[in-house]
C-alpha positions in Angstrom: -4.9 3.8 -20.8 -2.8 4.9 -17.5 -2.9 3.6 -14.1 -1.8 5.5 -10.9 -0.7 3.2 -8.2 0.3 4.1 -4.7 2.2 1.5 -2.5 2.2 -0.5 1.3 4.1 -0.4 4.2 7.5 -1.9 3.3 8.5 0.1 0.6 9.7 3.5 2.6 13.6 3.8 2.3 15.8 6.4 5.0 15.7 9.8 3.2 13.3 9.0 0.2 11.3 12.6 0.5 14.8 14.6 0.5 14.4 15.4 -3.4 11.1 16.1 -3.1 11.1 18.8 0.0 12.9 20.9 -2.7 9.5 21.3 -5.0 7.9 24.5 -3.4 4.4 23.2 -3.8 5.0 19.6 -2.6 6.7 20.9 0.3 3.9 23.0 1.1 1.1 20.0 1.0 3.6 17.7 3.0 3.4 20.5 5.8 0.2 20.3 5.6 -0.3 16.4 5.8 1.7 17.1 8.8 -0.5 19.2 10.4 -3.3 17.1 9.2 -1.5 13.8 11.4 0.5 15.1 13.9 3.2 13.4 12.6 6.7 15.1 11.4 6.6 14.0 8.0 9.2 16.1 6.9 11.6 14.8 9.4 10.5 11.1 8.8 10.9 11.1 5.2 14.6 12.8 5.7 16.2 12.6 8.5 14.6 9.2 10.5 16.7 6.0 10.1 15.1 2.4 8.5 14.1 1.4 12.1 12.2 5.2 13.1 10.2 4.7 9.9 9.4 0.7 10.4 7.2 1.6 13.1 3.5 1.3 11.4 2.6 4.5 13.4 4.9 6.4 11.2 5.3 4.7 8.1 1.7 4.1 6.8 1.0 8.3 7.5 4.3 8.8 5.5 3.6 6.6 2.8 0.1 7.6 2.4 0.9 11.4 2.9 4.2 10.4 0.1 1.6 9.7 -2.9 -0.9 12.4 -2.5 1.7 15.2 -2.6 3.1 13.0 -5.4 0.1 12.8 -7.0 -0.6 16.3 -6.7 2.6 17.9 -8.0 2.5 15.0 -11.1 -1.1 16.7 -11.7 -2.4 13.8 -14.5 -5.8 12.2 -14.5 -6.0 8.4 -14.6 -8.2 6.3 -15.6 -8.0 3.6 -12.6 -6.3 4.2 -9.5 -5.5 1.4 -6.7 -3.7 0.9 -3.6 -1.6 -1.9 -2.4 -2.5 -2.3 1.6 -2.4 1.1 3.4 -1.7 2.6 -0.2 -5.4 2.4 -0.8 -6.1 5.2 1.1 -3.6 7.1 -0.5 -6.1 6.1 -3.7 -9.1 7.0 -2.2 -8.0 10.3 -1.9 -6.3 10.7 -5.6 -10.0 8.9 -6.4 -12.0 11.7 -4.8 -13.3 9.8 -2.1 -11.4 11.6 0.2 -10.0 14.9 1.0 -6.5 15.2 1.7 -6.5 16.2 5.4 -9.3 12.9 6.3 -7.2 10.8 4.6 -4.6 11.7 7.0 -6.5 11.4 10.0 -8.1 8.0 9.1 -4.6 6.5 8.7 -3.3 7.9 11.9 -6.2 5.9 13.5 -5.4 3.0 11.5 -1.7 3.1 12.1 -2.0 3.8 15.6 -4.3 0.9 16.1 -2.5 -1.4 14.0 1.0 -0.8 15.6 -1.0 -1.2 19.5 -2.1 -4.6 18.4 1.2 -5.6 16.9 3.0 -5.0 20.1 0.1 -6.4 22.1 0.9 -10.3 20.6 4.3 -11.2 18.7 3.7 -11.6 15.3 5.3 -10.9 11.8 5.4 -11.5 7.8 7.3 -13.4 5.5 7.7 -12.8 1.7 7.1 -16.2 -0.2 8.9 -15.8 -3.4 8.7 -18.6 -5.9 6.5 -21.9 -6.1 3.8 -23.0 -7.5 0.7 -21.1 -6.2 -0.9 -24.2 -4.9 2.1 -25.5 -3.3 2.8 -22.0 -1.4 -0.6 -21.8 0.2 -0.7 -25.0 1.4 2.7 -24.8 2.8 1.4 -21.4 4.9 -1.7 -23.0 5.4 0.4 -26.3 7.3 2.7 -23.5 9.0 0.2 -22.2 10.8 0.0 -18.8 9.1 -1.9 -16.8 6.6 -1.7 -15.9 2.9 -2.0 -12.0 4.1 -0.9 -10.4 0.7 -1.5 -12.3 -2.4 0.4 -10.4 -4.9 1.0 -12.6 -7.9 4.3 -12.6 -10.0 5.2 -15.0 -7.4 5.1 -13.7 -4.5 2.8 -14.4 -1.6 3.1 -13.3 2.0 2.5 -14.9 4.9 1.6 -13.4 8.2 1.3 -15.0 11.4 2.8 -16.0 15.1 6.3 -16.1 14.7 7.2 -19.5 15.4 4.3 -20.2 12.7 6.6 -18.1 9.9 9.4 -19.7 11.9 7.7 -22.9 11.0 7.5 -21.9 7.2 10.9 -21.0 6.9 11.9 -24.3 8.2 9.8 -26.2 5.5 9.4 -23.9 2.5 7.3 -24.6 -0.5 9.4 -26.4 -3.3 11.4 -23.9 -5.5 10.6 -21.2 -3.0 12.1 -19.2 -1.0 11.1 -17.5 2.6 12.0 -14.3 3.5 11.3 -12.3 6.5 9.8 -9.2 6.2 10.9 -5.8 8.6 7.1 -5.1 9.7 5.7 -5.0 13.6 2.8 -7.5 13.2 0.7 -10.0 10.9 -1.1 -7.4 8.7 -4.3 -8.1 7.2 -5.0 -11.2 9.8 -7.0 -11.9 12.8 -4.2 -10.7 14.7 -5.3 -6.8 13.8 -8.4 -7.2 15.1 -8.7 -4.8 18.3 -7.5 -2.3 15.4 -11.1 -1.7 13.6 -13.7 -0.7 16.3 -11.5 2.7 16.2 -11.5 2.8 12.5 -14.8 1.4 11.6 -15.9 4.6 14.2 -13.4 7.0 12.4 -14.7 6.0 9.1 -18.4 6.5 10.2 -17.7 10.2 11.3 -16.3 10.9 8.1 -17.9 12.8 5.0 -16.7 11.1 2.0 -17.8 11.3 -2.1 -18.0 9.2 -4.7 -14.6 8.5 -6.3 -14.2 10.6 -9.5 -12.1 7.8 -11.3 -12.2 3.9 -11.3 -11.1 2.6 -8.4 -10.1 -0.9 -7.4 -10.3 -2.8 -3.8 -8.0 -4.8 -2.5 -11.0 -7.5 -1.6 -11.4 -8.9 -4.8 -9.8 -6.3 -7.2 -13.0 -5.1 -8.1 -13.7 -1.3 -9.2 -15.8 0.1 -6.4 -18.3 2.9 -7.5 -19.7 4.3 -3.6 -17.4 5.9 -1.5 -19.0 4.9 1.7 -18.6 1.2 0.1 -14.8 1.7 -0.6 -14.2 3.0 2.9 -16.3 0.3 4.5 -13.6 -2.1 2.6 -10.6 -0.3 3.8 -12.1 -1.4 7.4 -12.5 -4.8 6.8 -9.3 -5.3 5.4 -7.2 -4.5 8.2 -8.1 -8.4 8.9 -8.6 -9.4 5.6 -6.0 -10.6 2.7 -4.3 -8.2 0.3 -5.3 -9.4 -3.4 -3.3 -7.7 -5.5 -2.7 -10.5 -7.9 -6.5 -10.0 -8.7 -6.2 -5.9 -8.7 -3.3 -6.8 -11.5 -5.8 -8.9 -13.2 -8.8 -6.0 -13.6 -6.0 -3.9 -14.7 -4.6 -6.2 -17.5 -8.7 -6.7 -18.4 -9.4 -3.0 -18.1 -6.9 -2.3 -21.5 -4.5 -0.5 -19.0 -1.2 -0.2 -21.0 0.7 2.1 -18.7 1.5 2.0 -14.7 2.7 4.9 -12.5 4.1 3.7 -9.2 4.0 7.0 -6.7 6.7 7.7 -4.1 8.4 5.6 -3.0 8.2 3.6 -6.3 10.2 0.1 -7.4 8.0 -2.3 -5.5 4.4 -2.7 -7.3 5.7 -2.1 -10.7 8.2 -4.6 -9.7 5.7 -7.1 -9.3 4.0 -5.9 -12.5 6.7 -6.7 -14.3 6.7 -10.0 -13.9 2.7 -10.6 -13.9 1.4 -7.7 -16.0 3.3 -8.5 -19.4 2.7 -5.9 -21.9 2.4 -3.4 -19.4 4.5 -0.7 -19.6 5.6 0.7 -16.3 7.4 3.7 -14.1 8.5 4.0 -10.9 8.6 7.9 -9.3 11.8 7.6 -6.5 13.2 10.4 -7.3 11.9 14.7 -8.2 14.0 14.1 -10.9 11.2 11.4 -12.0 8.6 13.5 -12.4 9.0 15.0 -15.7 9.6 11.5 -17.0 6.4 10.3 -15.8 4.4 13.0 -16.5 5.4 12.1 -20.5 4.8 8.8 -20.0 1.5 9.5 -18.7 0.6 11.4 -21.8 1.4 8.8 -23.9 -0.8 6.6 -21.7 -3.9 8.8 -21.8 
């Protein structure tokens, strides 16, 4: 049984589309994406340095726009997709909920809104990496921050003011260590707020179907059958935590035996490694990964 999985903001690396831009038909649909956002995605996934593509404004359209042209030129059919963060829109549209070019303009709105209220109060993330699970929320908890993405395998991150994840760093949990992370804001807190009047009106001017696969929400890592319900999510959890440890969970319970990871793979499967054991997994980084995947996914299906 194979799960497609498309990932967040974080895991975009300086040139990571240069091998891709030579497949004829992915080219093609990231030219379109391009169109579809505004945005030079061609440029951004070649040519833009670590610090052009941390800004949210680009790197959630590039990441998103990364998967679906990954997804399209790796042309399998899952049987669960799901999104970590701003990769569940990338899902929505592998899902069906979506077509490609609204999936690009809802993220622009999103990652516009997003980056305006990162810069309009100092804020940031830290990855929490060890601990027991108790012990690390109550730590961010005391901090002053929040549990924004709850990934599992051990990792947790907070999100917050920085002297809050300043705070946290200062007094980690025991056996754990604090890392900061290079995003502009606390995702998924009450510090995007004046982000989702814009989206919640994007979404509602939207036509979107039913997804054609199983999909999974970040909420609760439950497999959402209406569209307009999965899209209702995705605006909510601009301010709302990340579970992916409980995504992982429905997967593992599902019978899932294989994960893709879509471009820019290494970071989700990663974490599934350590907190999906059993799980086979691959990670697409390269176009030279795609043959490779595509066999794995058929002897996944």
């Amino acid at each position: 049984m194979l799960a497609i999985t498309c990932p967040g903001q974080g895991a975009q690396k300086t040139g990571f589309l240069s091998s891709f831009l030579e497949l004829d038909t992915f080219s093609a649909q990231i030219d379109e994406l391009s169109t579809a956002s505004g945005i030079d995605l061609r440029l951004h996934g070649t040519e833009s340095d670590d610090e052009t593509i941390k800004d949210t404004a680009v790197a959630q359209p590039l990441l998103v726009a990364s998967a679906i042209a990954c997804a399209a030129e790796l042309g399998v059919s899952p049987a669960v997709v799901a999104g970590h963060s701003v990769g569940e829109i990338a899902a929505a549209q592998i899902a069906g909920i979506f077509t490609p070019a609204d999936a690009m303009a809802f993220v622009k709105v999103r990652a516009d809104g997003m980056a305006a209220a990162a810069a309009a109060t100092p804020s940031g993330m830290s990855a929490v990496v060890g601990g027991q699970p108790e012990d690390v929320l109550a730590a961010i908890e005391t901090a002053g921050a929040s549990p924004a993405n709850v990934n599992g395998g051990g990792q947790t991150v907070a999100a917050g003011s920085l002297e809050a994840l300043e705070t946290l760093a200062e007094n980690p949990p025991e056996r754990a260590r604090v890392i900061p992370l290079a995003v502009a804001g606390a995702f998924h807190t009450e510090f995007m707020a004046a982000a989702t009047a814009d989206l919640a009106a994007a979404a509602s001017a939207l036509e979107v179907s039913d997804p054609s696969v199983s999909i999974l929400s970040n909420a609760d890592g439950t497999a959402v059958e209406a569209g307009r319900e999965y899209v209702d999510r995705l605006v909510k959890q601009v301010t709302n935590p990340v579970r992916w440890d409980l995504c992982q969970e429905a997967l593992l319970n599902s019978g899932v035996t294989g994960m893709i990871e879509l471009v820019p793979g290494g970071t989700l499967t990663g974490i599934a490694r350590r907190a999906m054991k059993g799980v086979e997994t691959f990670a697409i980084k390269s176009a030279a990964d795609i043959d490779g995947a595509r066999e794995f996914a058929a002897a996944h299906a």
